[in-house]
KEBA-609069 format. One record per residue: residue number from 1; x negated, y, z negated of N, C-alpha, C in turn. Coordinates in Angstrom, 1 decimal. Atoms other than C-alpha are relative to their C-alpha. Layout:
<recs>
REC num  neast nnorth    nup caeast canorth   caup  ceast cnorth    cup
REC NUM      X      Y      Z      X       Y      Z      X      Y      Z
...
</recs>
This chain:
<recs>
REC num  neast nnorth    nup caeast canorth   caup  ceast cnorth    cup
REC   1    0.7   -1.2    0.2   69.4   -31.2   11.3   -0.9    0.0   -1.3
REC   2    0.7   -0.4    1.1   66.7   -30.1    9.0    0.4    0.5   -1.0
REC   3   -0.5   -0.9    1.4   67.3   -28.9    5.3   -1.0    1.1    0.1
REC   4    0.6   -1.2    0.3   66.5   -25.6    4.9   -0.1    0.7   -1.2
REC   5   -0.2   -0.3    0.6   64.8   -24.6    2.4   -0.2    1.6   -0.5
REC   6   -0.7   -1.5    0.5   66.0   -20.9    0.4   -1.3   -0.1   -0.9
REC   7    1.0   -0.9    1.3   63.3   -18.7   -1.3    0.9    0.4   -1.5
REC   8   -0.7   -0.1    1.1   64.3   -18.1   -5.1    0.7    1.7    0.6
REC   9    0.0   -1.4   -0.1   64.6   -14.2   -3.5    0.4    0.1    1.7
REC  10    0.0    0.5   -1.5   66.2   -14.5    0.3    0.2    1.6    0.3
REC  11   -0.2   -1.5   -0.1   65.5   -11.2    1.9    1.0    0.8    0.6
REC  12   -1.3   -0.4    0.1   68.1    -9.0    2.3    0.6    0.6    1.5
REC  13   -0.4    0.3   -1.1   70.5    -9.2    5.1    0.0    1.5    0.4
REC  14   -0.5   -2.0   -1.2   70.9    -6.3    8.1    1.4   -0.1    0.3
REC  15   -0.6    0.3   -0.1   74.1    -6.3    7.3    1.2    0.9   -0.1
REC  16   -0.7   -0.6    0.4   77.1    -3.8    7.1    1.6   -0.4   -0.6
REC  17   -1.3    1.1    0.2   79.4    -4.6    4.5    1.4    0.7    0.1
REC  18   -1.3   -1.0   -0.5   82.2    -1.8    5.6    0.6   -1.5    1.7
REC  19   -0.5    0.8   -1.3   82.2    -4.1    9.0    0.3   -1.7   -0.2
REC  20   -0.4    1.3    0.2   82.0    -7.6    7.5    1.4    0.1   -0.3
REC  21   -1.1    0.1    0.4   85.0    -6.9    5.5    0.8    0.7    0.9
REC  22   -0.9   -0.2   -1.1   86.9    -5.3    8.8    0.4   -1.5    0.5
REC  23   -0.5    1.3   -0.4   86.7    -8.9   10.3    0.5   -1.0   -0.9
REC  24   -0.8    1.4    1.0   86.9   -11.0    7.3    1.6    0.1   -0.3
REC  25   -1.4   -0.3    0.6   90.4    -9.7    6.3    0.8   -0.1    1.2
REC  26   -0.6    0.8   -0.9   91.4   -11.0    9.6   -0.3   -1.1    0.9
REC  27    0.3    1.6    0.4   89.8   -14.4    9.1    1.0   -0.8    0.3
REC  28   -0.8    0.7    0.6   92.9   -16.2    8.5    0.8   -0.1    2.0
REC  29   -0.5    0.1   -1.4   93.9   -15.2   12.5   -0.8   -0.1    1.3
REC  30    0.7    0.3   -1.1   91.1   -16.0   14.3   -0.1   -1.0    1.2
REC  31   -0.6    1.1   -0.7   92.4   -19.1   16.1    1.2    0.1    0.7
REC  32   -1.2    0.0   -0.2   95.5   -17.8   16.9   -0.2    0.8    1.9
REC  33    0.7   -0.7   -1.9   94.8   -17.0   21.3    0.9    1.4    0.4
REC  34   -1.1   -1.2   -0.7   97.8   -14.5   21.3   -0.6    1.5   -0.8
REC  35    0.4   -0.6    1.1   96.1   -12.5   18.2   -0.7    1.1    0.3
REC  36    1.2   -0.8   -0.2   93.5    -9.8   17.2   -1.0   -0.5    0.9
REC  37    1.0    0.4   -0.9   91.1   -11.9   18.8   -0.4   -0.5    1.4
REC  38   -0.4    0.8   -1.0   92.5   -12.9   21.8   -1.0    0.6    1.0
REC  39    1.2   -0.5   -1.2   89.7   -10.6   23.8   -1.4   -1.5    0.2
REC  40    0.6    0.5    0.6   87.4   -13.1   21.9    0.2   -1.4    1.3
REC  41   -0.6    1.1   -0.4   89.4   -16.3   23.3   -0.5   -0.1    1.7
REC  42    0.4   -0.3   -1.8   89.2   -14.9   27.1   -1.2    0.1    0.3
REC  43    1.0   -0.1   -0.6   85.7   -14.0   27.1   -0.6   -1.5   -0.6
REC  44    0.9    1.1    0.1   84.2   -17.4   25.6   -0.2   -0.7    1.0
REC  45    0.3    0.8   -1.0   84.7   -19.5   28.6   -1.2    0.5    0.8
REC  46    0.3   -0.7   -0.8   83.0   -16.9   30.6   -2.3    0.0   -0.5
REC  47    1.0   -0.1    0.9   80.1   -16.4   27.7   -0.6   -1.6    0.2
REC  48    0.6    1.4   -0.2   79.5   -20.6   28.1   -0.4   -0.1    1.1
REC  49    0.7    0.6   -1.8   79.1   -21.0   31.8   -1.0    1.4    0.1
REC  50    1.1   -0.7   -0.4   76.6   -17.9   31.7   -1.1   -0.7   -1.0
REC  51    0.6    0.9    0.5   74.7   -19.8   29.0   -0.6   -1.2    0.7
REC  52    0.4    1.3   -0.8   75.1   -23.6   30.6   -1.0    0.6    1.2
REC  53    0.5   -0.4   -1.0   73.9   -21.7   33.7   -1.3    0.0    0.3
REC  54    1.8   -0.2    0.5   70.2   -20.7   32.4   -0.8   -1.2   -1.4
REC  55    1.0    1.1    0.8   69.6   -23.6   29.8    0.8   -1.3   -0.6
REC  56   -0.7    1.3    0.0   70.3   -27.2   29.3    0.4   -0.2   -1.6
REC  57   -0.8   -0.1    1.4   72.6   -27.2   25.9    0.3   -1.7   -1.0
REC  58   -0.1    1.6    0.1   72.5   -31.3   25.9   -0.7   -0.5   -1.1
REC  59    1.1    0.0    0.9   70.6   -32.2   22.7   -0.5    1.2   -0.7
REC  60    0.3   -1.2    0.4   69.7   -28.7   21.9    0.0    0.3   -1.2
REC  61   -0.2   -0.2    1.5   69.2   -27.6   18.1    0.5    1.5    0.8
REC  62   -1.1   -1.6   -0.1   71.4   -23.9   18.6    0.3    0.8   -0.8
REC  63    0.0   -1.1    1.4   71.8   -21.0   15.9    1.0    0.4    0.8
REC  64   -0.7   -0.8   -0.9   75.1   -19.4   16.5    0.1    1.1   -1.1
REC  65    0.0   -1.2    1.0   74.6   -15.7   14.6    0.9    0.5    0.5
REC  66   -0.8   -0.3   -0.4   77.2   -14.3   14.0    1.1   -0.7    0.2
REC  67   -1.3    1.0   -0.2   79.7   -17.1   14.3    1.2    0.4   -0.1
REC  68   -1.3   -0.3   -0.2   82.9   -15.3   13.2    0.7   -1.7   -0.3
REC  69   -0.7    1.1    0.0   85.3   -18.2   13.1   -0.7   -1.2    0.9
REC  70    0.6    1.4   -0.5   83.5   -20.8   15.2    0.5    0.2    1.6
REC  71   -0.7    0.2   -1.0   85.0   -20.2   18.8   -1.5   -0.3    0.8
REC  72    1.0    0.9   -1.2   81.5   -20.2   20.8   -0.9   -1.2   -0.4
REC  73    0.7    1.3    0.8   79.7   -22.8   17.9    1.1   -1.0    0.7
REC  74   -0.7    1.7   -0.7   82.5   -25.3   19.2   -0.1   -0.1    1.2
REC  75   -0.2    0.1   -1.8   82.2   -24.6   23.1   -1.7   -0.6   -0.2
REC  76    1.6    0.3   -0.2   77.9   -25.3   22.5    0.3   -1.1   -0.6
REC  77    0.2    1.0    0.9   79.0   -27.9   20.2    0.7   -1.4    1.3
REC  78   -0.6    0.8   -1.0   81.3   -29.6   22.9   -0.7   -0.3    1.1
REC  79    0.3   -0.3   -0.8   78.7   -28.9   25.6   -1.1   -1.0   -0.5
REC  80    0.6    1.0    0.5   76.5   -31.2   23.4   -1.4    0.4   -0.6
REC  81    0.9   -0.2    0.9   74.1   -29.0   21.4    0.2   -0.3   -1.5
REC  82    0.5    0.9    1.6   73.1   -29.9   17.7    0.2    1.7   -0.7
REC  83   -0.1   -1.8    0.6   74.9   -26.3   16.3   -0.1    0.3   -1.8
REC  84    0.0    0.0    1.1   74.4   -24.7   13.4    0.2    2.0   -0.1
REC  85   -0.6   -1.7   -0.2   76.5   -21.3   13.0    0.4    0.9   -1.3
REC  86    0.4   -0.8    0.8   76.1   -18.7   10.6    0.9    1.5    0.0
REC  87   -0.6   -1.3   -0.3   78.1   -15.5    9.5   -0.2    0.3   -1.7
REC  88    0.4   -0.3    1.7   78.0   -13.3    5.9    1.4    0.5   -0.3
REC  89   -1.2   -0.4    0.6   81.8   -12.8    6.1    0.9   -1.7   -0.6
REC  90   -0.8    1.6    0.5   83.0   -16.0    4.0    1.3   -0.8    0.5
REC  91   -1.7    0.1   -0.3   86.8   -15.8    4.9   -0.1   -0.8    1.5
REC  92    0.2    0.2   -1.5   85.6   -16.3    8.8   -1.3   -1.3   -0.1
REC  93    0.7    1.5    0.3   83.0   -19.5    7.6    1.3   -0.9   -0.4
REC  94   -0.8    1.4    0.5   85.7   -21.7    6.0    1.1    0.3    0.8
REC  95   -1.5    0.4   -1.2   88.3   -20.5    8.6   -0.5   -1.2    1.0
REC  96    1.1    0.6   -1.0   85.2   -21.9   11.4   -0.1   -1.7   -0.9
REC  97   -0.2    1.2    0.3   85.0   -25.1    8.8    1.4   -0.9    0.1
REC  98   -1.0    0.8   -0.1   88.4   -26.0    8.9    0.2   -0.3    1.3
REC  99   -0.1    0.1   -1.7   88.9   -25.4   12.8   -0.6   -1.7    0.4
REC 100    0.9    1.1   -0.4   85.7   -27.8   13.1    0.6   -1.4   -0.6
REC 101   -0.5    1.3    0.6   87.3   -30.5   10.7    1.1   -0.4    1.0
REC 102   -1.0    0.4   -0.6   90.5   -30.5   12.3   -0.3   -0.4    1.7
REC 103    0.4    0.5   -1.6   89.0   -30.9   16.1   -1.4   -1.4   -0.2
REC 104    1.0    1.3    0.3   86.4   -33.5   14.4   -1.5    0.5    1.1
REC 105    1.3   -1.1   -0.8   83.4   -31.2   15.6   -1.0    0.0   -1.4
REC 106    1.1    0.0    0.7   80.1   -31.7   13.6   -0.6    1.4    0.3
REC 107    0.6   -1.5   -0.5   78.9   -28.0   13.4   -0.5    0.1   -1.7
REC 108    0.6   -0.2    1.5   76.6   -26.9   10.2    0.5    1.6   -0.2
REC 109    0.0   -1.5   -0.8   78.2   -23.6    9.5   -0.1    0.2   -2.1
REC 110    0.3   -0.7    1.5   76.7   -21.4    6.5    0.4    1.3   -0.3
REC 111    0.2   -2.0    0.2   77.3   -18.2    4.9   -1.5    0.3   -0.2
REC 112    1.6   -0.2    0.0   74.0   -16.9    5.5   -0.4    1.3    0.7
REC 113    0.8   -0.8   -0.4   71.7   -14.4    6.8   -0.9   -0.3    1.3
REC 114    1.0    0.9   -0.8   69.7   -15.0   10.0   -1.6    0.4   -0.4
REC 115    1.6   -0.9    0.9   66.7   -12.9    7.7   -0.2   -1.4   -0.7
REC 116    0.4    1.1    0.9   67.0   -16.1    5.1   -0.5   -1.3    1.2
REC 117    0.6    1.3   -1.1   66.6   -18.7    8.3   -1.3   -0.1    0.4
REC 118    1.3   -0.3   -0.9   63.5   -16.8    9.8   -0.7   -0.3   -1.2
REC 119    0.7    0.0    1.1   62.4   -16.8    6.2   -0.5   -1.3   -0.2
REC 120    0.6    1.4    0.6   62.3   -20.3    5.6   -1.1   -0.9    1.3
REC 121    1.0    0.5   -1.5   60.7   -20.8    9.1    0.7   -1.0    0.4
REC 122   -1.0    0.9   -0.8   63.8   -22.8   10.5   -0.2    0.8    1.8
REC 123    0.2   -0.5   -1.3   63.3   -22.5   14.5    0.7   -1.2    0.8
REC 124   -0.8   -0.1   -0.8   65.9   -22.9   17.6   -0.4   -0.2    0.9
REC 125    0.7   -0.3   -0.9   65.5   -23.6   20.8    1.4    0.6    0.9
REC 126   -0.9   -0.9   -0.3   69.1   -21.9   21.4    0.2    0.9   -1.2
REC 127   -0.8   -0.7    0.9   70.2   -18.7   20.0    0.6    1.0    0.6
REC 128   -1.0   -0.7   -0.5   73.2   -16.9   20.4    0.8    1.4   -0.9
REC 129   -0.1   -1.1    1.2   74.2   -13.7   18.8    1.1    1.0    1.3
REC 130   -0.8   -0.9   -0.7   77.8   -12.2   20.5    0.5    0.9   -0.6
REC 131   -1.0   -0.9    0.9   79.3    -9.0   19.8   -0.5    0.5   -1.4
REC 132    0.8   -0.3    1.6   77.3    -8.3   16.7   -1.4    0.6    0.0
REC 133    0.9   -0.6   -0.3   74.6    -6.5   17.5    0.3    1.5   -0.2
REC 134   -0.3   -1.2    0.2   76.4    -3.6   17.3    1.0    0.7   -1.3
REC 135   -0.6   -0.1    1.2   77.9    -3.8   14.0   -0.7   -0.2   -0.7
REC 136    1.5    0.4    0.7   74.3    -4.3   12.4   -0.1    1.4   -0.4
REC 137    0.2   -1.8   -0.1   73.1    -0.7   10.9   -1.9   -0.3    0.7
REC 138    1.3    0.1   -0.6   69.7    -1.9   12.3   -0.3   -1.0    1.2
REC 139   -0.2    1.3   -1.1   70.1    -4.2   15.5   -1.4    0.0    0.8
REC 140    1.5    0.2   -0.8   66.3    -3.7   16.7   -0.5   -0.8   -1.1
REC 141    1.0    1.5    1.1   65.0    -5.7   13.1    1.0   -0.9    0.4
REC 142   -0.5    1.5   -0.4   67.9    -8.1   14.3   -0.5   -0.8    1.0
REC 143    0.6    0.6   -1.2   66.3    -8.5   17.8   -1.1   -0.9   -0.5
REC 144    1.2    0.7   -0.1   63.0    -9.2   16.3    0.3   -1.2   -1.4
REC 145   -1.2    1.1    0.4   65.2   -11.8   14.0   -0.7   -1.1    0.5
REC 146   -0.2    1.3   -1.2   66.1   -13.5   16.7   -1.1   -0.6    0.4
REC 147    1.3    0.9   -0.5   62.7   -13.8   18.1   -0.7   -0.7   -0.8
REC 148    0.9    1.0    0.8   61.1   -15.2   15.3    1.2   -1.1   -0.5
REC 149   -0.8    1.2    0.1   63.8   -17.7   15.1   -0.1   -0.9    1.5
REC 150   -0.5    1.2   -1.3   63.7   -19.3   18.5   -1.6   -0.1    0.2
REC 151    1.0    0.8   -0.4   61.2   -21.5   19.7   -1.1    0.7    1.0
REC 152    0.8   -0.1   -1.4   58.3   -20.6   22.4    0.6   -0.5    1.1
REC 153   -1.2    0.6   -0.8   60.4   -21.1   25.3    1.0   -0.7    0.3
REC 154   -1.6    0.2    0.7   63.4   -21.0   23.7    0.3    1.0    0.4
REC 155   -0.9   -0.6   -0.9   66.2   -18.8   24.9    1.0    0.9   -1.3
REC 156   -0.6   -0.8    0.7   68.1   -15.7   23.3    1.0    0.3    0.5
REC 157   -1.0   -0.6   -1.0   71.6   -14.9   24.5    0.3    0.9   -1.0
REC 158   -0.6   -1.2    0.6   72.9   -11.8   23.5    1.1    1.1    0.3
REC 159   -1.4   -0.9   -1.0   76.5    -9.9   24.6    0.2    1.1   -1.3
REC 160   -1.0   -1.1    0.7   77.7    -6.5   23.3    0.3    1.3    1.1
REC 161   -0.9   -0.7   -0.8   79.1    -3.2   24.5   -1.5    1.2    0.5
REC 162    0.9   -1.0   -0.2   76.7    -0.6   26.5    0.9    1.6   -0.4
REC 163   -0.3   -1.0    0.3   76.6     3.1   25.6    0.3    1.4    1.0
REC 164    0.4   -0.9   -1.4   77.8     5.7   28.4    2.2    0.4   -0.4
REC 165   -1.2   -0.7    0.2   81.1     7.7   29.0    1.3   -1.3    0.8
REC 166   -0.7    1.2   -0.3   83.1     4.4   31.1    0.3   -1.0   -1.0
REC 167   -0.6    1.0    1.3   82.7     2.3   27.8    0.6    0.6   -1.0
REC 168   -0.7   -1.3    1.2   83.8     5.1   25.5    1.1   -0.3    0.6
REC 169   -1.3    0.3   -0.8   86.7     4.9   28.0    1.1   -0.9   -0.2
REC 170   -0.7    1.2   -0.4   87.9     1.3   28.7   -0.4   -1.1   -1.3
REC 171    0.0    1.6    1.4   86.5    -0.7   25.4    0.2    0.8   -1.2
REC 172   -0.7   -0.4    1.3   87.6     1.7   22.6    1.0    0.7    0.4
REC 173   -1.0   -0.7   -0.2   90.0     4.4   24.0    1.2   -1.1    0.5
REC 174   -1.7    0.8   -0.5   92.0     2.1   26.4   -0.1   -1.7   -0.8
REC 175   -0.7    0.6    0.8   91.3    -0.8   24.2    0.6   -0.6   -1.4
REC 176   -0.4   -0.2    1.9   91.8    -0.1   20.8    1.3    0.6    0.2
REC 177   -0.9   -1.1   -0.1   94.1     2.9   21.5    1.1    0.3    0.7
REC 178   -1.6    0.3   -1.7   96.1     2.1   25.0    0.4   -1.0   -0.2
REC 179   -0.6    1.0   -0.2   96.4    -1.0   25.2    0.1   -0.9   -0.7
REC 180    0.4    0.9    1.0   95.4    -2.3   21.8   -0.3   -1.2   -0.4
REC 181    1.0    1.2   -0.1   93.6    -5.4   22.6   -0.4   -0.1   -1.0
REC 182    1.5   -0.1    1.3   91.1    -4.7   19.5    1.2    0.8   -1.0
REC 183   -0.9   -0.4    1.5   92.4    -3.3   15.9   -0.7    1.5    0.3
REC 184    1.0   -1.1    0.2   91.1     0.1   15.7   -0.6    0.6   -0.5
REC 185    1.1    0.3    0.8   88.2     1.0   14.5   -1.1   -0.9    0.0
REC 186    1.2    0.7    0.1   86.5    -2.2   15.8   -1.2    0.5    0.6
REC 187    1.1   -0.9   -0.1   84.0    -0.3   17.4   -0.6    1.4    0.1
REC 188    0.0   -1.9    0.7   82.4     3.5   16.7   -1.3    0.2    1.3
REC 189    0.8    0.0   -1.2   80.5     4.5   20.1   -1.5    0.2   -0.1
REC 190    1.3   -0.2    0.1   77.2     5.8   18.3   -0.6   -1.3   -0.1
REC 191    1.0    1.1   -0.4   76.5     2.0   18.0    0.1   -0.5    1.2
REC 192    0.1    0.6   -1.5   76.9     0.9   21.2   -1.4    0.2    0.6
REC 193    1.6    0.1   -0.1   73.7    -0.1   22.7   -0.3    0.2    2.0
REC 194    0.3    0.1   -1.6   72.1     0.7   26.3   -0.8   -1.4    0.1
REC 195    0.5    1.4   -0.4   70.9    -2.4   28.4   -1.6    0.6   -0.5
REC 196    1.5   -0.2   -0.6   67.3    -0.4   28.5   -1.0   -0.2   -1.4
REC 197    0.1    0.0    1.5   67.3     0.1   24.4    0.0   -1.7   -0.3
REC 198   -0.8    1.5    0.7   68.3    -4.0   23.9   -1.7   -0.6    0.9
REC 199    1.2    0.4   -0.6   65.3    -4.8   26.5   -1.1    0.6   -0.8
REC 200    1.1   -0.7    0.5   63.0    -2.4   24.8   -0.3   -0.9   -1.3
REC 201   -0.1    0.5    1.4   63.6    -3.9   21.4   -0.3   -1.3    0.2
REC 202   -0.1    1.7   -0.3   63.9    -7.7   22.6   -1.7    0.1    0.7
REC 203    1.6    0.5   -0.3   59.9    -7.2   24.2   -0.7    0.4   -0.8
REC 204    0.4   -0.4    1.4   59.1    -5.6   21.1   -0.3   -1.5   -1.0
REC 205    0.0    1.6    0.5   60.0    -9.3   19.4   -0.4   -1.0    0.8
REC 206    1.1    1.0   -0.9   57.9   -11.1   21.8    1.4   -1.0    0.7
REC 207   -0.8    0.7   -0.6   61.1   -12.1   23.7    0.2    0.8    1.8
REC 208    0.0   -0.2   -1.3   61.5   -11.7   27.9    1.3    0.2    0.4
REC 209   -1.2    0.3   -0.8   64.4   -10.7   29.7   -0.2   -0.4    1.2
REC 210    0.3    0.8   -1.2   65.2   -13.1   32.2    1.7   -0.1    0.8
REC 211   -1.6    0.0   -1.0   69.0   -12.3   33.5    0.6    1.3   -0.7
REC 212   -1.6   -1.0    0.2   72.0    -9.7   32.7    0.5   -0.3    0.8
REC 213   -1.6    0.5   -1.0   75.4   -10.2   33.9    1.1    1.3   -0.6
REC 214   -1.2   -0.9    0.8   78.4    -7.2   33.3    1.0   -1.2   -0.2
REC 215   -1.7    0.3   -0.1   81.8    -9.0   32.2    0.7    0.7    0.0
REC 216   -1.2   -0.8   -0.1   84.9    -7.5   33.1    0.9   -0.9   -0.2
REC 217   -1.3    0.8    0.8   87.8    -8.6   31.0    1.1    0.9    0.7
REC 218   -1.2   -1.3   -0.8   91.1    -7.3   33.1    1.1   -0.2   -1.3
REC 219   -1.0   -0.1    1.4   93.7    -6.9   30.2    1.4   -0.4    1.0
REC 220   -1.3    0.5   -0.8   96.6    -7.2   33.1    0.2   -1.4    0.3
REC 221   -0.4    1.1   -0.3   95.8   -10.4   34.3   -0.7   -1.0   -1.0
REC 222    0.7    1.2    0.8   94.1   -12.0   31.4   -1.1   -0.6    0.9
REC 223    1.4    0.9   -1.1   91.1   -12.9   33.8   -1.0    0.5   -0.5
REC 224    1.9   -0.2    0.2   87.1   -12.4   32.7   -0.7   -0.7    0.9
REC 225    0.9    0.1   -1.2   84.5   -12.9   35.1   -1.4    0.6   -0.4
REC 226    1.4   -0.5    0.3   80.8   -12.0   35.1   -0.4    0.6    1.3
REC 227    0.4   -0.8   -1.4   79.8    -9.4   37.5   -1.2    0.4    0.3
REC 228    1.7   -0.4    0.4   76.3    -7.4   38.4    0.3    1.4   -0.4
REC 229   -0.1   -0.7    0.6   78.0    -4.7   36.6    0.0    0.4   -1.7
REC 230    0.2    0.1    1.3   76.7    -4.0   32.9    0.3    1.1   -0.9
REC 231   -0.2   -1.6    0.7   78.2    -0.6   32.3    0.8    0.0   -1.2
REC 232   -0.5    0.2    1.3   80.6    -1.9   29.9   -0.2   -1.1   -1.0
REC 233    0.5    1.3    1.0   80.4    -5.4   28.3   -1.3   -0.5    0.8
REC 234    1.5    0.7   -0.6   76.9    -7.2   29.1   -0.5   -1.2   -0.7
REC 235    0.7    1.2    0.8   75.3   -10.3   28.3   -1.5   -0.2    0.7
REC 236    0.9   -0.2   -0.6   71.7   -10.8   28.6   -0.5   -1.3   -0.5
REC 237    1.1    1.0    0.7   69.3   -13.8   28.3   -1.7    0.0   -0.2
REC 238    1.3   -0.1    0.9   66.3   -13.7   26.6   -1.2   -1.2   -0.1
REC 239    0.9    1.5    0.2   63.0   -16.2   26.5   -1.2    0.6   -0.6
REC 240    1.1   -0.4    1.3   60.6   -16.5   23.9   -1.0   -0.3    0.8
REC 241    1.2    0.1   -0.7   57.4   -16.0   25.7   -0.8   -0.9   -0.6
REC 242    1.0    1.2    0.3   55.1   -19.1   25.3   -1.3    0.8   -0.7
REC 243    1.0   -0.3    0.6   51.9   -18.4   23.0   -1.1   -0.1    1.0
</recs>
């Protein structure tokens, strides 16, 4: 991969640090499949084969924003893209480096900003950004981010939670609160994003939507699946409109 190089002045991340430091301070258990993040664990498989599905990952240079501990940087990395994964909570980078060492996985992973990347004019022809879009205090300058980080027909994947009275329901009440899946507090419903708001914003950044998928995670049977229902979790793919 390319060296990238840092302005003396890297501009300043879209970043909230009340929410970094929610996850970072449970860094140390992000590996652990029975854990806080065991929602995390169940939906990656699901999150890769909707990926593989729409773009060939073989060779690929890959941004993974957002990285967290490394769980979908090692599935793109296994899959045989060229990753390079990114997060601004530290504790959750050198958890993601050790993981990578001990599985002998070549992954570039920084504490960084995806503002400093676009800045240096480093460009992707994967980028992946799960779950974090809605922990941004500005997730439309993130969109257009993204777009100026990925290639001309290059590809933006994007998963978080939609906004409506069913996700208020089933991804914070019953699972923060019933069934405690999630810590609570990990998400606050005014961010929660509609599919129509995440489209609007993503052709704003000169990016196309070219799929959505709902996932439904069942908490009983531990099963995830990708449905053509988007009411609660949603993943969408994204393509950078050719010049």
């Amino acid at each position: 991969m390319g060296m990238m190089r840092m302005s003396m002045e890297p501009p300043p991340a879209n970043a909230d640090r009340g929410e970094l430091s929610k996850f970072d301070a449970l860094a140390h258990r992000f590996w652990d499949p029975r854990g806080e993040f065991r929602p995390l664990h169940l939906l990656n498989p699901v999150r890769l084969g909707f990926i593989a599905e729409h773009v060939s990952l073989a060779g690929a240079r890959a941004l993974d924003v957002g990285c967290g501990g490394g769980l979908l940087s090692e599935a793109l990395s296994r899959s045989g893209a060229r990753v390079t994964g990114i997060d601004l909570a530290p504790g959750m980078v050198e958890v993601a480096r050790l993981h990578a060492a001990e599985e002998n996985i070549q992954i570039d992973y920084r504490v960084a900003a995806a503002e400093e990347f676009a800045a240096a004019g480093e460009r992707f022809e994967v980028i992946t950004c799960m779950e974090m879009l809605e922990h941004v205090p500005r997730p439309e300058h993130m969109l257009a981010t993204l777009g100026a980080l990925v290639r001309p027909g290059g590809s933006v994947f994007v998963s978080t939670l939609n906004r409506n009275l069913k996700s208020f329901l089933m991804a914070i009440v019953g699972a923060e609160y019933v069934l405690r899946l999630l810590p609570r507090g990990t998400h606050e419903y005014e961010r929660l994003i509609r599919p129509s708001e995440l489209t609007r914003w993503a052709r704003a950044a000169g990016l196309a939507p070219r799929a959505i998928a709902g996932i439904e995670l069942n908490p009983y049977t531990e099963s995830c699946r990708l449905t053509h229902d988007p009411s609660v979790n949603y993943i969408v793919h994204l393509e950078r409109v050719q010049a």
